[in-house]
C-alpha positions in Angstrom: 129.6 -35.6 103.7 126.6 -36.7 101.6 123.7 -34.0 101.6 120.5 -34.9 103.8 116.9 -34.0 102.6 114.9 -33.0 105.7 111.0 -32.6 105.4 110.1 -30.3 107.8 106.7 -31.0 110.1 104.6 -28.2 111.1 105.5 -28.7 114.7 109.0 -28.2 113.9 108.4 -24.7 112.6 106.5 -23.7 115.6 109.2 -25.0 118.0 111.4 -22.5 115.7 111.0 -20.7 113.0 115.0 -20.5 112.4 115.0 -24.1 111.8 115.3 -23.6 108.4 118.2 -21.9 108.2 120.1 -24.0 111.1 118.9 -27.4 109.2 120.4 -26.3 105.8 123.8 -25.5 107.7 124.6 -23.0 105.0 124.0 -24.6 101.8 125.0 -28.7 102.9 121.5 -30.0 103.2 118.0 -29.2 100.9 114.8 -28.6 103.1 111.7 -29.5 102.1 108.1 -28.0 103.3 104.7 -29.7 102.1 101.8 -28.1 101.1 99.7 -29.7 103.6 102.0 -27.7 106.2 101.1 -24.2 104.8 97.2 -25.1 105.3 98.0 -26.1 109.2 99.6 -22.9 109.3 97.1 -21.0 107.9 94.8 -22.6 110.7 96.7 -22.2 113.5 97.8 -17.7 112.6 95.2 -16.7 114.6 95.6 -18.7 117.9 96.4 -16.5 120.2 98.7 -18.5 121.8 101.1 -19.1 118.9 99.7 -16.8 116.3 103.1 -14.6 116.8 105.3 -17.8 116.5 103.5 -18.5 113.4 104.3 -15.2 111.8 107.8 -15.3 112.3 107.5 -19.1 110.6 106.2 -17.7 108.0 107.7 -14.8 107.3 111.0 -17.7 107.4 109.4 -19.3 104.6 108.8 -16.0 102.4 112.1 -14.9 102.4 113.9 -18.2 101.6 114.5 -18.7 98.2 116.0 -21.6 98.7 113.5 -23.7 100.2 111.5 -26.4 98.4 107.9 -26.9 98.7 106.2 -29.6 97.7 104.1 -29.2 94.8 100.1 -29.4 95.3 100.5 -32.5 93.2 101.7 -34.4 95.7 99.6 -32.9 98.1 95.9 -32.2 98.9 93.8 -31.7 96.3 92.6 -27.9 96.3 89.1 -28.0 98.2 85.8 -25.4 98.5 86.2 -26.1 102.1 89.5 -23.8 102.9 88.9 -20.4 101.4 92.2 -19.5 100.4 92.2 -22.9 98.1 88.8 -21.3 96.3 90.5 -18.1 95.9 93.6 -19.7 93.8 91.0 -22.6 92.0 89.3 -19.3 91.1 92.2 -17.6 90.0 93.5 -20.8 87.9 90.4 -21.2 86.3 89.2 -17.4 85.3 92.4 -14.7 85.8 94.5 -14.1 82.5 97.2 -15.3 82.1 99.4 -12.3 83.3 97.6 -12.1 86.5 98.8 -11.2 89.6 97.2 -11.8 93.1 97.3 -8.9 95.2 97.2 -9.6 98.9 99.2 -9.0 102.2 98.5 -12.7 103.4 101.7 -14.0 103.4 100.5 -17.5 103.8 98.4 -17.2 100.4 101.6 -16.1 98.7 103.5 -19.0 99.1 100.3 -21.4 98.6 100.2 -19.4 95.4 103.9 -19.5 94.6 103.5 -23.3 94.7 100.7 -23.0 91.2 102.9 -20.7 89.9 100.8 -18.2 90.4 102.7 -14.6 90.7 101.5 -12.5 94.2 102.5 -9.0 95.3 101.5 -7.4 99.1 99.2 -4.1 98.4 102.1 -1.5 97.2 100.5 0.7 99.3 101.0 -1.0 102.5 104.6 -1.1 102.6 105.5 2.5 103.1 108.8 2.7 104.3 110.7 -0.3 105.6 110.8 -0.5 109.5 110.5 3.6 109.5 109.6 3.4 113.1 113.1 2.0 113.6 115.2 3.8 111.3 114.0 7.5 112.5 115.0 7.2 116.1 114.1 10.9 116.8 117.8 11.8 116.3 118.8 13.6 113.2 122.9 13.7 112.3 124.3 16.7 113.0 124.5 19.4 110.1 121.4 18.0 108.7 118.4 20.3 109.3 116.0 19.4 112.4 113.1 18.0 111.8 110.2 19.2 114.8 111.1 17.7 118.1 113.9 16.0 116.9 117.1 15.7 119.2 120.9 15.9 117.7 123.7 15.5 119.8 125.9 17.8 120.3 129.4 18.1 122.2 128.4 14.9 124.1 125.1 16.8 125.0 121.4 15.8 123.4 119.8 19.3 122.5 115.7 19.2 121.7 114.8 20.9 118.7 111.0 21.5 120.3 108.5 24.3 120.1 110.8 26.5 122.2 113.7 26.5 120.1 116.9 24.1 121.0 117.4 23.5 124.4 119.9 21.1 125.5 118.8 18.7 127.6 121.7 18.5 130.5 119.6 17.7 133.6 117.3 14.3 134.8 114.2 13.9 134.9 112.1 12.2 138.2 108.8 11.9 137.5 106.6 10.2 140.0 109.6 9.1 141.7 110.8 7.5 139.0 114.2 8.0 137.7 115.7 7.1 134.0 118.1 4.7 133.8 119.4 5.6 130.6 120.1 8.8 128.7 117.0 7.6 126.2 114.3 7.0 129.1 115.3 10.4 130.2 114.5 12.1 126.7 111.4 10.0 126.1 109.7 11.4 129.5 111.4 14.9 127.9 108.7 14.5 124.8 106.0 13.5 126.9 105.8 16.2 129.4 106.7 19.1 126.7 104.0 21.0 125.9 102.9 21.7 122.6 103.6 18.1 121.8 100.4 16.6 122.0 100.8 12.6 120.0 104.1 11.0 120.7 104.8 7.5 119.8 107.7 5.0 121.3 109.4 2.2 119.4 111.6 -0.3 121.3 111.9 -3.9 122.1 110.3 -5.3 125.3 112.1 -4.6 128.5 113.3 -0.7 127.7 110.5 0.6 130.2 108.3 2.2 127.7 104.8 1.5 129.4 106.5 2.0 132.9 107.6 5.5 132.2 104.3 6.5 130.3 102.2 5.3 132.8 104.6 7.5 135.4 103.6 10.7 132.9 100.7 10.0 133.0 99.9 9.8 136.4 102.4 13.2 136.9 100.1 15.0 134.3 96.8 14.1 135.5 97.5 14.3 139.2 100.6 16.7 139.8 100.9 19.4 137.3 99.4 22.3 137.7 96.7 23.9 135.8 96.1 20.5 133.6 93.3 19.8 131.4 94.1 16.0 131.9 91.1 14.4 134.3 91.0 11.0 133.0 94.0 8.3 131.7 92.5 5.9 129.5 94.5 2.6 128.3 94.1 1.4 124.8 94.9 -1.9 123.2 94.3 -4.4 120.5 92.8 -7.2 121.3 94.4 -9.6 118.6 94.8 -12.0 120.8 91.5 -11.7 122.9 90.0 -12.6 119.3 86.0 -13.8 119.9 87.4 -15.4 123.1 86.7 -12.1 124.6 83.0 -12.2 124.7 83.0 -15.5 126.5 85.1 -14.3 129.8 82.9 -12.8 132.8 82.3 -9.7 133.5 82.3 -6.0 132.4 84.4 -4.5 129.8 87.5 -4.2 132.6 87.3 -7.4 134.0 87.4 -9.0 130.2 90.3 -7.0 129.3 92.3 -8.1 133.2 93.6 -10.9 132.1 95.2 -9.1 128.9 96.4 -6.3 130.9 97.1 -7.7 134.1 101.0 -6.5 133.7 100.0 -2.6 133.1 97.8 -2.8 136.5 101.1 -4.4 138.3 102.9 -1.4 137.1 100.5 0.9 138.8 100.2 -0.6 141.8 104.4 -0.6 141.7 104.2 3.5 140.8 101.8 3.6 143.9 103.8 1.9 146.1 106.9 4.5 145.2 104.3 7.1 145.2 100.8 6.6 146.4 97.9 7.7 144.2 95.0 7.1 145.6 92.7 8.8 143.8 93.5 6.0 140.8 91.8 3.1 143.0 88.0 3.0 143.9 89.1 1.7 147.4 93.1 2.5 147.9 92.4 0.7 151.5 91.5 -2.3 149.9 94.0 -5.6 149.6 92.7 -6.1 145.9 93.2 -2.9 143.8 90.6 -1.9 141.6 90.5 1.0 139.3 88.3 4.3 139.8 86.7 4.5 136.6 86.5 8.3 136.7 90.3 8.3 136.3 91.7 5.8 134.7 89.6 3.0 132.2 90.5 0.4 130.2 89.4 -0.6 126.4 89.8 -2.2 123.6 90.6 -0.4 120.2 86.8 -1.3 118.8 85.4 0.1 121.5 87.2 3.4 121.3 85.3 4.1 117.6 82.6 6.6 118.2 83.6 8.4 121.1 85.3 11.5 121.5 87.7 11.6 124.2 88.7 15.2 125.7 90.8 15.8 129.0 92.8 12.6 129.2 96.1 11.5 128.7 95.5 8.1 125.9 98.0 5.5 126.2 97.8 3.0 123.5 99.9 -0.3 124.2 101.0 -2.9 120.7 100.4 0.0 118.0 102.4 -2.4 115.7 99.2 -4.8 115.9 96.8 -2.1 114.6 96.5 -1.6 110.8 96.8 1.5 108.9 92.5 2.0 109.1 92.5 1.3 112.9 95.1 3.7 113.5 93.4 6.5 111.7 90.0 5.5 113.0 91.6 5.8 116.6 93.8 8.8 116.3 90.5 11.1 114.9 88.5 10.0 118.5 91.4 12.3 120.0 89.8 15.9 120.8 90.4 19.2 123.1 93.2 18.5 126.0 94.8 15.1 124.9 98.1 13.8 125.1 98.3 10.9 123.7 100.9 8.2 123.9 101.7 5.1 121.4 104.0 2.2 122.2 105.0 -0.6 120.3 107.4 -2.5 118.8 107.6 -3.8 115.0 109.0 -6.7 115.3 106.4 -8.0 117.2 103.8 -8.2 115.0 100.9 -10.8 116.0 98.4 -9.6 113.7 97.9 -12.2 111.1 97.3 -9.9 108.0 100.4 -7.4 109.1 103.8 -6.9 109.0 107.2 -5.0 109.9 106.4 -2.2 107.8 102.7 -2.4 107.2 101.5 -1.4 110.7 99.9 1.5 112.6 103.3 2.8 114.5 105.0 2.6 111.4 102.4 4.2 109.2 102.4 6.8 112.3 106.0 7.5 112.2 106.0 7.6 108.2 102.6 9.8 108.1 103.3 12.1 110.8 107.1 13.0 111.1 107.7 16.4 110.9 104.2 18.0 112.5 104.9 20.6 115.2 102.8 18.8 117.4 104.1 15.2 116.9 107.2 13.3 118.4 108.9 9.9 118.1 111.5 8.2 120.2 113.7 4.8 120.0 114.5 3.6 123.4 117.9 2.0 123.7 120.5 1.5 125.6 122.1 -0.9 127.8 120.2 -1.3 131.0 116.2 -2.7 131.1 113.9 -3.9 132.8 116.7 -5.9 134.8 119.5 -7.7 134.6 117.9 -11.2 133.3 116.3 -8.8 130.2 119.5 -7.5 129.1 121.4 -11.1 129.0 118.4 -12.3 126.9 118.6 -9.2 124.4 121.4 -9.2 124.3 122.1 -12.8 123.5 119.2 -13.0 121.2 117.7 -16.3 122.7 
């Protein structure tokens, strides 16, 4: 069969970003990308409708050495109207010879791949590949503990925590909510153990990670006894709210409602197992609304500046905060905190971040081993329900 040349539109890559790959069928066919298609890229990574699509697009393109891209020749001359092209007509004309372009825009590598100009990401911001992944807060057994660290043993996870081992042979049912798998059972374990004040959760969507903090939470603040928690607050990027943000109605809360409309569900589901009414401002009322006194939602940029005390701090998408957000957000924690970070790295919408160079990841990599730190992969075989596990497992 004669090889085909396919020239791949920017709609195409969008639809899917495996196209590459399934268009070559192994190594029959040559695929071709023009340049032109890199600077529609470029414009459309922050959308927040498809800037996550785009990221896995291009991240397709990085890593295949195979692909071809057409050569700015044959494309659009470089321009003082797209920033990216001034950078590289800057670089052309003025850097030495030797020089490299340092930057952790992907889409400026391969523009400057294409001028033969050589590009690295910031060695810095690629600490340890997918750490958040590979330490699942199990260590091997006969291999020393590291703090609140499980290992299984006999058939039996035993917690390494600030007690001492302790195997972990019973359930947990917090807020009348029950784990359905062994690792939803040791995740509430870490973040109803005291002592362990930051723990942070890595798992794909569907495991039940904002479900079963938002059930600790609501435990700690309104059930235990002799808590310093009074508040919950609920943190999040807002890389997709972008400057849309300011243009929606409203306070802070009602901005954020469309954004977070799937953690309030979740409450009102935990109130309808359980009721807690002193999370509404009217529990009586047919449309929910949150009692600012114990619970309040807010964007990371907001949270810079304060100084939160008494609260338990969930903070939803870590993997779409950087390295400098992450710190800035950690150091508002103060007296009485427990503070909770989800995520999942291979979700990354941010534009400027990746697998490895992102706040849970830096997290995990920075923090591993403190006495009062804790981090957990959920797994396992059963989800959010039976239509989530085909799909995982399928890989659609």
């Amino acid at each position: 069969m004669a090889q085909k040349h396919f020239v791949l539109d920017t709609n195409v890559l969008i639809e899917n970003p495996k196209c590459i790959t399934a268009l070559r069928n192994g190594a029959e066919n040559k695929i071709y990308i023009p340049y032109t298609v890199l600077t529609e890229l470029d414009g459309l990574k922050k959308d927040p409708r498809i800037g996550h699509i785009v990221s896995q697009a291009v991240r397709a393109i990085l890593d295949d050495d195979q692909l071809t891209i057409f050569p700015p020749d044959f494309a659009l001359t470089l321009t003082d109207d797209v920033m990216d092209d001034r950078i590289l007509k800057e670089i052309l004309h003025m850097a030495p010879e030797e020089g490299t372009l340092i930057t952790n825009d992907r889409i400026l590598q391969i523009k400057a791949s294409c001028y033969g100009i050589p590009s690295e990401e910031y060695r810095d911001s690629d600490p340890f590949r997918s750490e958040s992944q590979r330490y699942t807060g199990f260590v091997d057994e006969g291999d020393p503990p590291e703090n609140n660290c499980f290992m299984w043993e006999a058939g039996t996870p035993v917690f390494h925590g600030p007690e001492g081992p302790k195997p972990i042979n019973y359930t947990h049912e917090i807020w009348g909510v029950k784990p359905r798998s062994v690792y939803q059972n040791l995740a509430l374990e870490l973040m109803l153990q005291e002592g362990i004040d930051l723990i942070s959760i890595q798992s794909e969507a569907g495991y039940g990670k904002t479900f079963l903090s938002l059930a600790a939470a609501l435990y700690l603040m309104l059930e235990r006894k002799d808590n310093p928690y009074r508040k919950i607050y609920l943190v999040k990027p807002v890389v997709e709210i972008g400057s849309k943000m300011g243009y929606l109605p409203g306070d802070i809360e009602e901005k954020m409602l469309p954004y977070i409309k799937y953690v309030q569900d979740l409450l009102i589901k935990l109130h309808d197992i359980r009721p807690c009414n002193r999370l509404w401002a009217d529990p009586q009322s047919e449309t929910l609304k949150f009692n600012r006194k114990r619970i309040e939602v807010q964007p990371v940029a907001f949270i810079r500046g304060m100084n939160i005390e008494n609260a338990v701090v969930i903070v939803d998408e870590m993997q779409n905060l950087s390295r400098g957000e992450t710190r800035a957000l950690l150091t508002r924690m103060g007296e009485g905190v427990k503070c909770i970070c989800l995520g999942d790295t291979r979700q990354v919408d941010h534009p400027y971040l990746n697998e490895s160079n992102n706040g849970l990841n830096w997290t995990v990599r920075k923090l591993k081993g403190y006495k009062n730190y804790a981090h957990m992969v959920l797994k396992g075989d059963r989800s959010r329900g039976p239509i989530t596990d085909i799909v995982l497992k399928s890989k659609l």
